[in-house]
C-alpha positions in Angstrom: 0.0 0.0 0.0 1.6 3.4 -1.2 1.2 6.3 1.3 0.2 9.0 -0.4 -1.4 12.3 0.2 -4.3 14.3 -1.4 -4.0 17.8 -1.7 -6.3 19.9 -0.3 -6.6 21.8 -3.9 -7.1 18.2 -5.6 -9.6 16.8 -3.5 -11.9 20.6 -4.0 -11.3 20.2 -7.8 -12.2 16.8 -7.7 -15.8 17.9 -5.3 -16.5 20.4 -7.9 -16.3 18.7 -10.9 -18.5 16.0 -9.7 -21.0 19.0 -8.3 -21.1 20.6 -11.7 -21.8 16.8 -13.5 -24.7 15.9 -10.9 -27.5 18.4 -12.6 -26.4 17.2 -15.9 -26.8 13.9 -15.4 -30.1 14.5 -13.6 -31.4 16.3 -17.2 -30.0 13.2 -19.0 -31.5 10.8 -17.1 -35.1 12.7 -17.1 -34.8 12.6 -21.1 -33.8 9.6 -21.3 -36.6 8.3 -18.9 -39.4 6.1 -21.4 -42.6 7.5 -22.1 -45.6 5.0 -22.1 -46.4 4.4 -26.3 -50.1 3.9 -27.2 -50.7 0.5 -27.8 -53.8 -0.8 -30.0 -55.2 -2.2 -27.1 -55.4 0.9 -25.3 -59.6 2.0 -24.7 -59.0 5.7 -25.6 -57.1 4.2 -29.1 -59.6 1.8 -29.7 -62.2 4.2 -29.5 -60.4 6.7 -31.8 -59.2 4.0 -34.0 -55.6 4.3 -33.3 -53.4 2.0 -35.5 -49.6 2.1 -35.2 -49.5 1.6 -39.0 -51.3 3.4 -41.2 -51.4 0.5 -43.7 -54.0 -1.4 -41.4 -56.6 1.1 -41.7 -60.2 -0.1 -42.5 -61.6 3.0 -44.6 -64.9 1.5 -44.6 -65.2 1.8 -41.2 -63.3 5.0 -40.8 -64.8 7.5 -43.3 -62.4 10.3 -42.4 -59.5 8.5 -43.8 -57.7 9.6 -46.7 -54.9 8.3 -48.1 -51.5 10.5 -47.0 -53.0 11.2 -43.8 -50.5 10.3 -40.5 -49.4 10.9 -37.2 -46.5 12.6 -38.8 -48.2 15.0 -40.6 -51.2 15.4 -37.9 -51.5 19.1 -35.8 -51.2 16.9 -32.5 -47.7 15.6 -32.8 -44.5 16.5 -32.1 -41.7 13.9 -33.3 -39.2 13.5 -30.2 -36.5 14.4 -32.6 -35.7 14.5 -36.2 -36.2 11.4 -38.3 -37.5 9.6 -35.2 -40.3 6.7 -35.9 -42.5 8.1 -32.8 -43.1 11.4 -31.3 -46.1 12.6 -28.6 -49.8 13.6 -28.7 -52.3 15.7 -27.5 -54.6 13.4 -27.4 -53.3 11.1 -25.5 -51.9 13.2 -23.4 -48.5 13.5 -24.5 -48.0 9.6 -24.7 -45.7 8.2 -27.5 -47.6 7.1 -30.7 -45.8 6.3 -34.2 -45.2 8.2 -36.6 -46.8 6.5 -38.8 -50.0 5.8 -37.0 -53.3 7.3 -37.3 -56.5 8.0 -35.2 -59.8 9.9 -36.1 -59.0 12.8 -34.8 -56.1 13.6 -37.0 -55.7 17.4 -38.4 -53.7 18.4 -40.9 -50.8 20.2 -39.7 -50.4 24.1 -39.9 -48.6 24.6 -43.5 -45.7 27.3 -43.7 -47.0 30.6 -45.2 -45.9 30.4 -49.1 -43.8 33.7 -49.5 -45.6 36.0 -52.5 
């Protein structure tokens, strides 16, 4: 066993640092935290016809449809980041659904003013 000393400077650095880390890996950790993700089975999907695939909806029984239409492209949905494959909902309260989903409440998102 080797006796050595800390210095009194080392050792503060050292408290510091590990201070400074401890909110940032709090916010990481929050982030990184799952959201629940709307499942099929879930009453409030079922009763707004929530698929995870778009592919799999019945337009017969869901007159509303039209071809194009997605979670992606819906006014109640914000992707968690760019490209991603899911992103949350106001309607179900902020919950993961895909991006490619779709539910009978879906509104066309606000277009960018065209400049003219």
């Amino acid at each position: 066993m080797t006796d050595e000393r800390i210095s009194r400077r080392h050792l503060l650095q050292t408290a510091l640092v590990g201070l400074a880390a401890l909110p940032a890996a709090t916010l990481i950790a929050r982030d990184a935290a799952a959201v629940d993700a709307v499942t099929e089975s879930d009453p409030m999907a079922q009763s707004l016809g929530y698929v995870t695939d778009v592919s799999k909806v019945v337009a017969a029984t869901n007159p509303t449809f039209k071809p194009g239409q997605h979670c992606a492209n819906c006014l109640q949905y914000k992707a968690t980041k760019a490209g991603a494959t899911d992103g949350t909902c106001v309607v179900f309260s902020g919950k993961l659904v895909k991006a490619n989903g779709w539910c009978k409440v879906w509104v066309p998102a606000a277009e960018a003013p065209k400049p003219g």
